[in-house]
Biopython code that builds the backbone (N, CA, C, O; Angstrom):
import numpy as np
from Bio.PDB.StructureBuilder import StructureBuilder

atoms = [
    (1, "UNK", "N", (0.821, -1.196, 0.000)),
    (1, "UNK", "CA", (0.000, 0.000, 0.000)),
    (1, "UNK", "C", (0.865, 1.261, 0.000)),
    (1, "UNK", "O", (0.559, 2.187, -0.751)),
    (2, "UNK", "N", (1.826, 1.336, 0.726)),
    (2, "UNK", "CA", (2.289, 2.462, 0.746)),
    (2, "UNK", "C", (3.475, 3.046, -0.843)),
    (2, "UNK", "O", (3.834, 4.149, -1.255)),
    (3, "UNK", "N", (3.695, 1.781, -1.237)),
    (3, "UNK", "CA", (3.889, 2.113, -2.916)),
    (3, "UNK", "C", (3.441, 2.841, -3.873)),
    (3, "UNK", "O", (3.933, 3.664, -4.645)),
    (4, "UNK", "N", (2.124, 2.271, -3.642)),
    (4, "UNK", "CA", (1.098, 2.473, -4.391)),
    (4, "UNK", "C", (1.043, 4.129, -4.525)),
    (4, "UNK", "O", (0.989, 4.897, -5.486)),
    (5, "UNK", "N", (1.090, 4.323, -2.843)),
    (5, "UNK", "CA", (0.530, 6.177, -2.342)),
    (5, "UNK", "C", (1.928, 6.705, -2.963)),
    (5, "UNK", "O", (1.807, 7.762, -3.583)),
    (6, "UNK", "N", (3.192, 6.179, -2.911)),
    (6, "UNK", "CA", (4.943, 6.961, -3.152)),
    (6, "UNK", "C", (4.367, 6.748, -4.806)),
    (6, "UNK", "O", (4.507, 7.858, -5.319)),
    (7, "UNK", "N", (3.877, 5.946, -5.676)),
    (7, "UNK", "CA", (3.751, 5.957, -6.761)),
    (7, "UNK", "C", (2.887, 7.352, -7.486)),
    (7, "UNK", "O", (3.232, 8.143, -8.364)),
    (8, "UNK", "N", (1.378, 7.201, -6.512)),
    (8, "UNK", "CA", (0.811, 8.426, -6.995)),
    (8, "UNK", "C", (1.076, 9.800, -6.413)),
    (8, "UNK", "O", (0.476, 10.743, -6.927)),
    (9, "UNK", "N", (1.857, 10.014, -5.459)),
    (9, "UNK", "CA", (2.819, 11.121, -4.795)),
    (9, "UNK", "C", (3.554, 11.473, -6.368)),
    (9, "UNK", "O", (3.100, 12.349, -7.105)),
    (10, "UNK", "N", (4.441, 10.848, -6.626)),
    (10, "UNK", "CA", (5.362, 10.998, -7.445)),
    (10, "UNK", "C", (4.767, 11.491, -9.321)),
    (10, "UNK", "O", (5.307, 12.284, -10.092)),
    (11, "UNK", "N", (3.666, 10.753, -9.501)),
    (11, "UNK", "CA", (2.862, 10.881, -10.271)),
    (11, "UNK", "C", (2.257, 12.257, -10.656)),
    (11, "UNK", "O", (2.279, 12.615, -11.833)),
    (12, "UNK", "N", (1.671, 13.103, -9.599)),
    (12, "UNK", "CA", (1.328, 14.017, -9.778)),
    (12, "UNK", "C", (2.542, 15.252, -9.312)),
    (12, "UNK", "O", (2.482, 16.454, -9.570)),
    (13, "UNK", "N", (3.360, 14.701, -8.741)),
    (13, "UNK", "CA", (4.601, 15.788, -8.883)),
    (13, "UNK", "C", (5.035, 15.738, -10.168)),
    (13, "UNK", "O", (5.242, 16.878, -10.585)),
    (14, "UNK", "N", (5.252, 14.921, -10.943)),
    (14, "UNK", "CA", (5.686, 15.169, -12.299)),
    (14, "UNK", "C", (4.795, 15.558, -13.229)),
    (14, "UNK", "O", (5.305, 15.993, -14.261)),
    (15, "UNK", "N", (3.691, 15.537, -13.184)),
    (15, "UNK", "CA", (2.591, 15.741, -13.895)),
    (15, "UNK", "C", (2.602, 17.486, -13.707)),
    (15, "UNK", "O", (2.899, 18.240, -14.633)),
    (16, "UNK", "N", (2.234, 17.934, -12.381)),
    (16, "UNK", "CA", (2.607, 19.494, -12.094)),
    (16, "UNK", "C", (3.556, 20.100, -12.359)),
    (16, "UNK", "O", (3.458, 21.320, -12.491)),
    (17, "UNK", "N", (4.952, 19.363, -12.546)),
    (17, "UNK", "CA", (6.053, 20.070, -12.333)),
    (17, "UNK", "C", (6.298, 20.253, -14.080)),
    (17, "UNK", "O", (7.059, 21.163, -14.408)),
    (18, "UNK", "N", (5.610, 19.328, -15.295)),
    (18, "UNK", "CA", (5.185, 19.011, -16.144)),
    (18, "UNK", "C", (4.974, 20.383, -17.062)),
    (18, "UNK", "O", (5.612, 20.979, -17.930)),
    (19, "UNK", "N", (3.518, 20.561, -16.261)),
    (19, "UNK", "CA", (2.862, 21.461, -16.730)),
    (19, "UNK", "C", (3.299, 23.608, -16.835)),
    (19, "UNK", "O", (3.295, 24.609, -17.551)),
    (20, "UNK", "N", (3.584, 23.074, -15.553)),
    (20, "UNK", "CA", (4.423, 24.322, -15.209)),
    (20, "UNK", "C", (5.696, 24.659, -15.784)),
    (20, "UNK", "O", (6.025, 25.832, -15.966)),
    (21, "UNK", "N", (6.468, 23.621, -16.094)),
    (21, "UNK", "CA", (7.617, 24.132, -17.120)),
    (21, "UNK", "C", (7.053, 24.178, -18.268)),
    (21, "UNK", "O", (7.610, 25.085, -18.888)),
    (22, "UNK", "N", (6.163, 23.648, -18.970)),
    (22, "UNK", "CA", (5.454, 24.304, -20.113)),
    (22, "UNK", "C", (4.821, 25.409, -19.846)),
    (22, "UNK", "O", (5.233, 26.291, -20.601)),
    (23, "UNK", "N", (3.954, 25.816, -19.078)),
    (23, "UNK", "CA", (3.648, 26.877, -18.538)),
    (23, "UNK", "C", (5.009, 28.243, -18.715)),
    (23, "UNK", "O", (4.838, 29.329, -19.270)),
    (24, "UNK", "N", (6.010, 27.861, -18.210)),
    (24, "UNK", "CA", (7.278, 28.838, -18.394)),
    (24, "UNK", "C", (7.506, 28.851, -19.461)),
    (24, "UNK", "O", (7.023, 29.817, -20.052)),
    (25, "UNK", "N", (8.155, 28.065, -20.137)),
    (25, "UNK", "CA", (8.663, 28.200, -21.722)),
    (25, "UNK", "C", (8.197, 28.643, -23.055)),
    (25, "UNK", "O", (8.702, 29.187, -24.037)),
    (26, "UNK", "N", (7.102, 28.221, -22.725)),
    (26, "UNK", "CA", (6.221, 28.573, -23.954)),
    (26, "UNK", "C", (5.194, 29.956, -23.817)),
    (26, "UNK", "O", (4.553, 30.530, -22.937)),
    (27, "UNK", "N", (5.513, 30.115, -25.464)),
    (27, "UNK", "CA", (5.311, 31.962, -25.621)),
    (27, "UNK", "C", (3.728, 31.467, -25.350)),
    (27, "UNK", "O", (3.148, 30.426, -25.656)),
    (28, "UNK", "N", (3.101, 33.191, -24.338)),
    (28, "UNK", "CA", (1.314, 33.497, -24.231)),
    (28, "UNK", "C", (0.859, 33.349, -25.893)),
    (28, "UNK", "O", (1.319, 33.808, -26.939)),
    (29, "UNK", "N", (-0.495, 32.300, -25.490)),
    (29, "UNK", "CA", (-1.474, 32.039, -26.597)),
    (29, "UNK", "C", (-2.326, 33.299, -26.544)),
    (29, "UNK", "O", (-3.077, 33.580, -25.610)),
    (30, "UNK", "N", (-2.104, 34.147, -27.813)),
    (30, "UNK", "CA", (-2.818, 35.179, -28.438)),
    (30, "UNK", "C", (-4.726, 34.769, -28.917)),
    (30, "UNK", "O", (-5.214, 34.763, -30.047)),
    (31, "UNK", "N", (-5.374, 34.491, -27.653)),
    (31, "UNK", "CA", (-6.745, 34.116, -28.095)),
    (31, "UNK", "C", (-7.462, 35.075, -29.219)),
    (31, "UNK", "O", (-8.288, 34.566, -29.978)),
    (32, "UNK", "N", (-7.197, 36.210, -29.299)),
    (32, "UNK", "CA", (-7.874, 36.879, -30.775)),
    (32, "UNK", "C", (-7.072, 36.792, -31.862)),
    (32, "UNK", "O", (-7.432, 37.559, -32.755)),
    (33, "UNK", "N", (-5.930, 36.014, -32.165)),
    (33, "UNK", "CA", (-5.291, 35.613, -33.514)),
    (33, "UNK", "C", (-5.639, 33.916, -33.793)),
    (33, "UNK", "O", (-5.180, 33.249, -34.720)),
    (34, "UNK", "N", (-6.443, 33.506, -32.872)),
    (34, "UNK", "CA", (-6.668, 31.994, -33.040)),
    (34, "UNK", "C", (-8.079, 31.429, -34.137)),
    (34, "UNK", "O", (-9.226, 31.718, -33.794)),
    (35, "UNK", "N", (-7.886, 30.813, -35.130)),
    (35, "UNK", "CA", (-8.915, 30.289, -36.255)),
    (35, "UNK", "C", (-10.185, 30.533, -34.919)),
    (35, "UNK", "O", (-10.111, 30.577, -33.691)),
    (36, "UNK", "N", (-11.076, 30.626, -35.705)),
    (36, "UNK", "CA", (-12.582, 30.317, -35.267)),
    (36, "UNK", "C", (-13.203, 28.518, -35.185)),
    (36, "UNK", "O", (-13.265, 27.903, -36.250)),
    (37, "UNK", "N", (-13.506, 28.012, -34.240)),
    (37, "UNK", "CA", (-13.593, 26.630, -33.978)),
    (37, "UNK", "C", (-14.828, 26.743, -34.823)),
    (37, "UNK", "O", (-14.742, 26.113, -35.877)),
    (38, "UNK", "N", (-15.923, 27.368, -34.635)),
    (38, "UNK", "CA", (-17.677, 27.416, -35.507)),
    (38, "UNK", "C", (-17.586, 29.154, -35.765)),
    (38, "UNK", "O", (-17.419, 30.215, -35.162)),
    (39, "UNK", "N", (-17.804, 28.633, -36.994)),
    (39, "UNK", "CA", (-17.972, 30.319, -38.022)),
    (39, "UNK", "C", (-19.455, 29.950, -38.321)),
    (39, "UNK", "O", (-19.541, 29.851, -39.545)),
    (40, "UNK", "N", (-20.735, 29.687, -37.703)),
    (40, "UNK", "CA", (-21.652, 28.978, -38.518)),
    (40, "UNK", "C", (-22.418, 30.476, -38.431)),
    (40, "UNK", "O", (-22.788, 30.885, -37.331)),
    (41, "UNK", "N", (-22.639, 31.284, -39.671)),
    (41, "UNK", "CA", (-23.502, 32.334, -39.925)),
    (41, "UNK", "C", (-22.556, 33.145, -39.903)),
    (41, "UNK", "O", (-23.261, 34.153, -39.908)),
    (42, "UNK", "N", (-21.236, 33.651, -39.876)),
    (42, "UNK", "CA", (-20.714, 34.498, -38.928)),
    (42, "UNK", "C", (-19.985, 35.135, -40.658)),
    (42, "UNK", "O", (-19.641, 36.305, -40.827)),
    (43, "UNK", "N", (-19.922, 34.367, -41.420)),
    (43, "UNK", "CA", (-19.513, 34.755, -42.766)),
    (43, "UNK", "C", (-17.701, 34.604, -42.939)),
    (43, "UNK", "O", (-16.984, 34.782, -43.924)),
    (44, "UNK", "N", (-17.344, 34.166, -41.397)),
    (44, "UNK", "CA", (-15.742, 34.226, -41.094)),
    (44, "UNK", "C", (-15.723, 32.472, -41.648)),
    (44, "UNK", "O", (-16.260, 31.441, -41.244)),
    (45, "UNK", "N", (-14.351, 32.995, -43.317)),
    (45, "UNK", "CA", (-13.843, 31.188, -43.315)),
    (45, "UNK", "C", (-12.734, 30.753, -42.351)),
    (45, "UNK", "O", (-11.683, 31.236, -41.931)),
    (46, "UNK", "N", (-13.550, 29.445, -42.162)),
    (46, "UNK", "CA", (-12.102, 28.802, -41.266)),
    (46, "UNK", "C", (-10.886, 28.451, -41.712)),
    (46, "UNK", "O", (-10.673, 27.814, -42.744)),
    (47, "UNK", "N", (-10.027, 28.881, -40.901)),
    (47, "UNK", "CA", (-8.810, 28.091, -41.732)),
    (47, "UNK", "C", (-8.168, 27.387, -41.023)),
    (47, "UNK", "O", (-6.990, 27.268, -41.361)),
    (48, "UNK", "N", (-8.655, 26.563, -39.661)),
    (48, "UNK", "CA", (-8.509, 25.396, -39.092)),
    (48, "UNK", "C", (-9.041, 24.341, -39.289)),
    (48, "UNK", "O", (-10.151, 24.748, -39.631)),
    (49, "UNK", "N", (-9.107, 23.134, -39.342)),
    (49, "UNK", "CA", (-9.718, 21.885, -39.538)),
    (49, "UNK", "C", (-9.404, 20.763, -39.540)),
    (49, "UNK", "O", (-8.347, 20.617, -38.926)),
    (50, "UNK", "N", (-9.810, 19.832, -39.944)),
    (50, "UNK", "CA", (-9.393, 18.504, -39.492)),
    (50, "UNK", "C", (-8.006, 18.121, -40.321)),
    (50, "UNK", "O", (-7.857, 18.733, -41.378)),
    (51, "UNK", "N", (-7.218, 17.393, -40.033)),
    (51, "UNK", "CA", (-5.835, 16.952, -41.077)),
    (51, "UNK", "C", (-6.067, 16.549, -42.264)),
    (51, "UNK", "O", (-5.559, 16.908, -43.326)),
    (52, "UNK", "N", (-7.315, 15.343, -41.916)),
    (52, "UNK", "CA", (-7.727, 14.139, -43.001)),
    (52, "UNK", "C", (-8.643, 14.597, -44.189)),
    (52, "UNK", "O", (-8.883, 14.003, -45.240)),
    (53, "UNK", "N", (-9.210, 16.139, -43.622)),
    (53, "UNK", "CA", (-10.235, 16.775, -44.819)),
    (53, "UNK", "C", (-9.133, 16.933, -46.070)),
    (53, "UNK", "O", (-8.085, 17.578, -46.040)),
    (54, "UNK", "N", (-9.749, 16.059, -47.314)),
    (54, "UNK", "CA", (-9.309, 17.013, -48.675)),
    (54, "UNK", "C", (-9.603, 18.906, -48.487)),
    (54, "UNK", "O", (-10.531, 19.657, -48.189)),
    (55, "UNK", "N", (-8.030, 19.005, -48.915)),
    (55, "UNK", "CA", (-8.005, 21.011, -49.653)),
    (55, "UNK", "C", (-8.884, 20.344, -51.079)),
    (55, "UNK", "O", (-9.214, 21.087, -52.004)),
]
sb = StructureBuilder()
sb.init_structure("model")
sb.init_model(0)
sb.init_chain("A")
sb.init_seg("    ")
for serial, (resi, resn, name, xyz) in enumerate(atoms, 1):
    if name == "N":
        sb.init_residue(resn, " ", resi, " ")
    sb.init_atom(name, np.array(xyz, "f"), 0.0, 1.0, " ", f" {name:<3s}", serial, name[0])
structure = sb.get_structure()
């Protein structure tokens, strides 16, 4: 039992410690330069989408 707990101790320290150095390194996401997920009416084309769609 007490493995188990040093296993998920350890688990979520790396998982946090994880996130947070991505958190540091990587440049702020500009949310008003990001594609539109649903343009539905909006007259805006997307220019995000799936990989597998034919251009």
């Amino acid at each position: 039992m007490r493995r188990t707990a040093l296993n998920r101790w350890i688990f979520w320290l790396v998982l946090i410690g994880f996130v947070a150095w991505d958190f540091g390194v990587s440049a702020p996401v500009n949310l008003r330069m990001e594609p539109p997920i649903f343009a539905a009416g909006s007259g805006v084309t997307l220019s995000g989408g799936h990989c597998a769609r034919p251009k």
